[in-house]
N, C-alpha and C positions, 0 to 999 in steps of 0.2 A: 397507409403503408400496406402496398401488397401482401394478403396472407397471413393480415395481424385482422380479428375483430375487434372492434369499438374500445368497450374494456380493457386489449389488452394491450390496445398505442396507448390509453391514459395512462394505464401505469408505468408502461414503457418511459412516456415523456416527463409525468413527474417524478419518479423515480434517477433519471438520468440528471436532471435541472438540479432537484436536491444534491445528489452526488456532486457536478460541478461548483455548487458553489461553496459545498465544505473545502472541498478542492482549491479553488480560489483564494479562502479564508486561508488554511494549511500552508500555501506556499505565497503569501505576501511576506513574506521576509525576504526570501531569493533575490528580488529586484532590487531590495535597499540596500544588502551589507554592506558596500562603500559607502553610501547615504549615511549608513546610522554612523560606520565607524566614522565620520567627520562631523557630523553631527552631533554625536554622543561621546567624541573621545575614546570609542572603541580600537582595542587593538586588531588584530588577523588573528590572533589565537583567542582572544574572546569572542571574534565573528564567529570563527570553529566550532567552539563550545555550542552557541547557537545554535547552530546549524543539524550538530548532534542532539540536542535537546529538544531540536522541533520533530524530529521524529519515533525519540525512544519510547515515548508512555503510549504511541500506538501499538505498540507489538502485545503487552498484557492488555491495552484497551479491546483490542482485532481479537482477540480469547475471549474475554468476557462480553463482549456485545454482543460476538458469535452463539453464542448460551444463551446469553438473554433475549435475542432474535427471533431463538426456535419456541421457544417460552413463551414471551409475550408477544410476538407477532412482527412485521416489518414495520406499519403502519405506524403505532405508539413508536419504535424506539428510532426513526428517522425524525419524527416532529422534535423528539427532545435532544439528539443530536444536533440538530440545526439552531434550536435554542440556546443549548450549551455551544454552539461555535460562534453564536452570534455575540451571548454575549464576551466569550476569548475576544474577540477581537474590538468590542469596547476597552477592555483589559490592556492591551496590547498597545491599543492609539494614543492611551495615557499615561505610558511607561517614561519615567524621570530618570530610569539609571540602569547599568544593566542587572542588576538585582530585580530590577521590576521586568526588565525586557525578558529574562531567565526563565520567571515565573509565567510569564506570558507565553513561551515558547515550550515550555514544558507542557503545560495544559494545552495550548492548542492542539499538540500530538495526538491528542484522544479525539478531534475532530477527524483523522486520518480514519475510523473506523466507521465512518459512513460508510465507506464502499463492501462493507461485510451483508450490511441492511437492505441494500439492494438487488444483493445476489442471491440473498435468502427469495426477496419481492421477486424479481423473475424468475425463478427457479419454479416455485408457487404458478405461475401464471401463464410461461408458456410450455409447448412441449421440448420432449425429449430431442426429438431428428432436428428442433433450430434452435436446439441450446446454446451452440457455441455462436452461432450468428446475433442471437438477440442478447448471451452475456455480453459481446465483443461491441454491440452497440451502446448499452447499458455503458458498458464500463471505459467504451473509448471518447464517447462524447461527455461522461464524467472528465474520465484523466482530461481533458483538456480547458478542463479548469486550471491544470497547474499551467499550459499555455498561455492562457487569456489572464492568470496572473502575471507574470513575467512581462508578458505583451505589452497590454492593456492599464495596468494599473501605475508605469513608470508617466503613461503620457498623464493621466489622471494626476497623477503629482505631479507632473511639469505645470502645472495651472497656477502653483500655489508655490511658495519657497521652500527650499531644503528641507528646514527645520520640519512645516508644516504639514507638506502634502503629502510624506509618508503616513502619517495620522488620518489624514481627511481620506487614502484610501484605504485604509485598514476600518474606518469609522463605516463607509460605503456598502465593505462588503458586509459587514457586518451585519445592517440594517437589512441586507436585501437578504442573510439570512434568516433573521425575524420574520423577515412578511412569508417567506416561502415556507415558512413553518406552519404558517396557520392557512396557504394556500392548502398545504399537502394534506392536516387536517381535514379540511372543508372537502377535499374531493379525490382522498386517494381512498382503498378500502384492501382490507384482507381477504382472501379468499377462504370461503366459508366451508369448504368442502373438502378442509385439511385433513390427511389418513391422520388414524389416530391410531394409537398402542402400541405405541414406542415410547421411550422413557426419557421424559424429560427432568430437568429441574435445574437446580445454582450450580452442583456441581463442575469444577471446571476439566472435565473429565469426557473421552470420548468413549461409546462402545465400541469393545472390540470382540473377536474373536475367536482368536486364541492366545496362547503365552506368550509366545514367540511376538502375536502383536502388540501385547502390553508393554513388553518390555521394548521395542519399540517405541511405546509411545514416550514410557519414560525419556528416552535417550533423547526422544525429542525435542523435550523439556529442555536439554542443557545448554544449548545454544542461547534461546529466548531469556536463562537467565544470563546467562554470559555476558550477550550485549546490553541487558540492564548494567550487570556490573561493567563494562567498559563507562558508561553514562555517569555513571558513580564515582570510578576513577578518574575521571574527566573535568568533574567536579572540586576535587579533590587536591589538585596539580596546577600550577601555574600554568597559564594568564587568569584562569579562573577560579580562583581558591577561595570554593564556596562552602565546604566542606572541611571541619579539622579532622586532626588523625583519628580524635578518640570515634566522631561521626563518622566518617571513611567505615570504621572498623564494624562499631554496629550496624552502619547500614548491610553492609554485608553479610552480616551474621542473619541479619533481618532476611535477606535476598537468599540465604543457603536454607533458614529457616520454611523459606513460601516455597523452595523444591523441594523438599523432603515432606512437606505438605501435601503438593500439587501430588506427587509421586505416590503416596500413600491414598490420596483421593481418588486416586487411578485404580489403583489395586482394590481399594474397597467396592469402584463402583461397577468393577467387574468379577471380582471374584466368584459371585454367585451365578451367576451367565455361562461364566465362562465350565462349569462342572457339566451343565446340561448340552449336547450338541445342538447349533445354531441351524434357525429354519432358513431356506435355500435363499429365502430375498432379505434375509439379512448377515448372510456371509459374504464379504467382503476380506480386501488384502489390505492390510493397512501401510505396507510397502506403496502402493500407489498415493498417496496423501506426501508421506516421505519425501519420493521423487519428486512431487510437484510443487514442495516449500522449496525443495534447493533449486527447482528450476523458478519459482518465483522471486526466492529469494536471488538468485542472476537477475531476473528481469526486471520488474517493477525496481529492485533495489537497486540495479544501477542508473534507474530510472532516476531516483531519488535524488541520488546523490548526485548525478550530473547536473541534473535540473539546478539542484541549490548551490552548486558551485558555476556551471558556465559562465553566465553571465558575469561573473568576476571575475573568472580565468579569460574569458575573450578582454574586457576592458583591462588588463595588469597584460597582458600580453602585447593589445593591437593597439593598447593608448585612445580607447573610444569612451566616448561619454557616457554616463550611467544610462539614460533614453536608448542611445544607440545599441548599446550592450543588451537591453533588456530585450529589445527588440529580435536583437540577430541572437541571442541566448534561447527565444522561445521556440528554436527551431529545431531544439530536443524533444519537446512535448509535442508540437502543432499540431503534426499530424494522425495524433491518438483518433482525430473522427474519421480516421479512415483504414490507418493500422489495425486499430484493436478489434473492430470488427471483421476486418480483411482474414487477419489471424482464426478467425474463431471461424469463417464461414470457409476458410481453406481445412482446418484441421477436421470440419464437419463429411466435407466434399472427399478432399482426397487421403485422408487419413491420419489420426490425433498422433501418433506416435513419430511418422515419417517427417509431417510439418515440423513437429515440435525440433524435432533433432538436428534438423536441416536450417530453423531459423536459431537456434542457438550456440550450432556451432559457426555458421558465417557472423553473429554477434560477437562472439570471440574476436575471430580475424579482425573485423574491424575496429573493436577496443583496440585491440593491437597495433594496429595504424595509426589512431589515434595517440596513440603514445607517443609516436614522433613527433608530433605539432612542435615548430618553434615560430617564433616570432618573423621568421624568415619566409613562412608560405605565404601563398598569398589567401588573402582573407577570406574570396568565394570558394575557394577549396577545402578550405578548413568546412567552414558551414556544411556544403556539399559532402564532405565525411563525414559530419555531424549528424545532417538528415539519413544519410544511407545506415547509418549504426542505431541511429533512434526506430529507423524503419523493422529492422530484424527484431528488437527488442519488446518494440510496441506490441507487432502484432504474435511475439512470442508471448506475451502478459494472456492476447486471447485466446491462441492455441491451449493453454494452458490453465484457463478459467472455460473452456468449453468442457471441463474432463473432472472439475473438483464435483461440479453434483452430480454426476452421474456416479459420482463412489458408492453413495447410501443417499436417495433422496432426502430423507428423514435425517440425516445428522447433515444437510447443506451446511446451514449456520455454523457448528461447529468447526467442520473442515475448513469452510471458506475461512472463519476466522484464523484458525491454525495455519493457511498458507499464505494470507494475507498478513500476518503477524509476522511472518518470516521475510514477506517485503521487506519490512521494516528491518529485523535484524542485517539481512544486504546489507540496507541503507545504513545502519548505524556501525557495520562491520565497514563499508566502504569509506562512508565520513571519519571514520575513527584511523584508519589508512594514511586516509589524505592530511588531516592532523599532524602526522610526523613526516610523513617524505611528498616528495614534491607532485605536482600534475601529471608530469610523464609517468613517474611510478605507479601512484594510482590509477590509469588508463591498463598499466601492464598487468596491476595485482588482478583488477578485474576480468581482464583477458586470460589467465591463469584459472580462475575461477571459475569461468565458463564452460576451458576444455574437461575440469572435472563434472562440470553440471552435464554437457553433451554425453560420454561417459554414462554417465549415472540413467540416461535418458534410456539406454539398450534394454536395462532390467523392467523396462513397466511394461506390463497385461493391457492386453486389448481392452480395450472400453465397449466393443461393439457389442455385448453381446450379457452385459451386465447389469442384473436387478432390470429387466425389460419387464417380469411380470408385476415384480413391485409398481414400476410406472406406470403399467395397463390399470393396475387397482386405483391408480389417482387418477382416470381420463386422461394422460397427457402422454 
C-alpha cells in the first residue's frame, strides 16, 4: 500500500480481517430470521426481540472495551474478543429453543465491540493527516463482514437443510474466529512508544474539562441507559415474555442504580482536574464527541438496523427465497469496502464538517424515499435506492470516525467506545421502532432523525487545528 511502511499494512490488514469477522459472527442471524421462524416455530415478534437483543449488550460492551483498550492495549483485548465470539457462535449453532437462541443473541452483542479495539490499533499506528483514510479502510473493509454475512453464509447453508445449515454456518464462522485469534496473537504487536501521563484505569469515566463538560457527559449517559431499558421492556412483553413484573421492575431499579453510579464516577473522576486549569493539549470540547454519537448513532445505527431487517422486508415484500433475499439484502452493507473509506479520505481532503453535513443530510432524503417502497415497484429500483442510501450512510460512518481521535489522542478508546456505543443505541432505538409500526414508518422515523442529526452537525469545531502539538509528541 502506497505510503503505508511494512509495519503499518500488517496491522492495518490483521487488524481489519479481525474486525470482519466478529462482524460476520455479529450478524449471522440477519440471513435466517425466516429460516429460524420455520424452523424453530418462531413468531415475527419473537424474530424482533432477536433482533433487538443481538445488538443491545454492545452499547455498555463499546464503553467498557473502550476503557479497557486504552488500559491493556489493542493487541490482548482483540485475541480475547475473537475468542469470546468464537465461542458465541458455538453457543448459538446449538440453540434448541428460543430461550437458548435469546441467550445466544444477547451475548453475541458484545462481539459488536471489536470495532472499538481497532480504532484504538490505528489510531496508535498511523498519522494524524491519514486518519480518516486509514480509519475508513479499517473500519469499511470490517463493516463488510456484515455483507459477506448476509451474502455469503445463505449459499453456505443452501448445501445442507433448513434445519441444519443455519448451525453449520454459525459453527464456520465461529471456528475461523478461533484460528484468527491466535493468527493475531502470533503476529500483531502494540506499539511500544505509547505517550504516557494521562490517567488511566476501570473507571468508566471520560476526562473532561470543565463543568459544563461533565455534565455533558452525564446527560450522556441517559440515552445508553434508556435503550438498555427499552431491551428490558422488550423482554418483558408479549411475544417474548422473558421477564416477570416482579424482574421487569428490578431490573430496572438495577439499570437507574448503574447511572447514578456511572454519574457519580464521572463526578469523582473529575472533580479534582477539574479545580486546576487544563494544560493546552489537553483541553478539549466535549460538545464534539456529543455531536458525533448522534451522528453515529444515524449512521452505523441505521446501518444496523436495515441490515437486520432487509432481507426479510425484500422477501415478505417481493415473495423471494431466503438465498435470493439474502443476496439482494446485502446490498445495504456491500459496499462499506469502498464507502467507508471513501467517506473518511473525502472528509480528510475537502473538509470534516462540510462532508459530514452534506452526506447526512441527503441520507435523510433518501430514507425518505425509501419509505415509499411497496410491493408495486419494481425490484431493481428498489435495490438501486437501497445502494444510493447505503452509499450516504456508509461513507458517513467514515467521515465521522475520521474526527473521534483527533478529540484527545489519549482518550481514543474511550471516545470511540462512547460513539460506537451509540451505534448501537440508533440501532436498538430504530429496531425497537420497527417493533411496533410497520416498514414504511420505520424508513420515515429514521429520516426524521437524520434532519435532527444534519442540524446538530452546524454546532461542531474545526478539527483542523486541534491537540496538533499533543500529536507531534507521539511522532505521528
Amino acid at each position: 500500500m502506497s505510503g503505508f511502511n511494512q509495519p503499518q499494512q500488517v496491522i492495518l490488514h490483521l487488524s481489519w480481517i479481525a474486525f470482519f469477522l466478529t462482524f460476520v459472527s455479529w450478524f449471522n442471524l440477519a440471513p435466517f430470521n425466516t429460516t429460524l421462524a420455520l424452523t424453530m416455530g418462531l413468531s415475527q415478534g419473537q424474530v424482533r426481540v432477536l433482533m433487538i437483543a443481538n445488538v443491545a449488550l454492545t452499547i455498555p460492551a463499546r464503553i467498557v472495551i473502550g476503557s479497557l483498550v486504552d488500559t491493556l492495549g489493542p493487541k490482548r483485548m482483540f485475541v480475547w474478543i475473537l475468542l469470546y465470539t468464537g465461542a458465541v457462535c458455538f453457543l448459538f449453532a446449538r440453540a434448541q429453543d428460543f430461550d437458548d437462541l435469546l441467550i445466544a443473541r444477547l451475548l453475541m452483542g458484545i462481539a459488536g465491540a471489536g470495532f472499538v479495539v481497532g480504532i484504538k490499533m490505528i489510531a496508535e499506528w498511523f498519522p494524524r493527516e491519514k486518519m480518516g483514510f486509514v480509519q475508513g479502510l479499517y473500519a469499511g473493509w470490517g463493516n463488510f463482514g456484515a455483507a459477506a454475512a448476509v451474502l455469503g453464509l445463505p449459499l453456505m447453508a443452501s448445501l445442507f437443510s433448513p434445519e441444519t445449515g443455519w448451525r453449520v454456518a454459525s459453527f464456520m464462522t465461529g471456528s475461523a474466529c478461533i484460528l484468527w485469534a491466535l493468527g493475531f496473537h502470533l503476529l500483531a504487536r502494540d506499539r511500544e512508544d505509547k505517550q504516557s501521563g494521562f490517567r488511566l484505569g476501570m473507571e468508566h469515566a471520560i476526562e473532561v474539562t470543565s463543568k459544563g463538560d461533565l455534565i455533558l457527559q452525564i446527560l450522556l449517559l441517559i440515552p445508553i441507559y434508556t435503550a438498555l431499558g427499552f431491551l428490558v421492556y422488550k423482554l418483558s412483553t408479549p411475544p417474548a415474555v422473558w421477564l416477570t413484573p416482579t424482574a421487569f421492575w428490578c431490573t430496572l431499579f438495577v439499570l437507574s442504580g448503574l447511572f447514578a453510579w456511572n454519574a457519580v464516577t464521572c463526578v469523582r473522576f473529575n472533580l479534582d482536574s477539574l479545580n486546576l486549569p487544563p494544560s493546552p493539549e489537553r483541553q478539549y470540547a466535549f460538545k464534539q464527541i456529543v455531536i458525533l454519537s448522534m451522528v453515529y448513532a444515524l449512521t452505523f445505527g441505521s446501518e444496523l438496523a436495515v441490515v437486520s431487517m432487509f432481507p426479510e422486508f425484500l422477501q415478505r415484500t417481493f415473495a423471494l427465497s431466503v438465498t435470493t433475499a439474502g443476496v439482494l439484502g446485502s446490498c445495504f452493507a456491500f459496499f462499506n469496502l469502498v464507502t467507508r473509506p471513501s467517506g473518511g479520505l473525502l472528509a480528510d481532503t475537502l473538509g470534516r464538517r462540510r462532508v459530514l453535513f452534506f452526506l447526512v443530510a441527503f441520507a435523510g432524503i433518501f430514507f425518505g424515499f425509501m419509505s415509499t417502497i411497496t410491493s408495486a415497484w419494481p425490484l431493481p429500483l428498489v435495490i438501486g435506492l437501497a445502494v444510493v442510501c447505503s452509499l450516504m450512510i456508509q461513507a458517513g460512518n467514515g467521515a465521522c470516525f475520521s474526527m473521534v481521535p483527533l478529540i484527545r489522542r489519549d482518550l481514543t478508546g474511550k471516545l470511540a467506545g462512547l460513539a460506537g456505543a451509540y451505534g448501537n443505541v440508533g440501532a436498538v432505538m430504530f429496531l425497537t421502532v420497527l417493533s411496533f409500526v410497520d416498514a414504511s414508518t420505520f424508513f420515515k422515523f429514521i429520516a426524521g432523525f437524520a434532519l435532527v442529526v444534519t442540524i446538530s452537525i452546524l454546532f461542531l469545531d474545526s478539527f483542523e487545528k486541534q491537540h496538533t502539538s499533543f500529536n507531534n509528541q507521539r511522532g505521528v
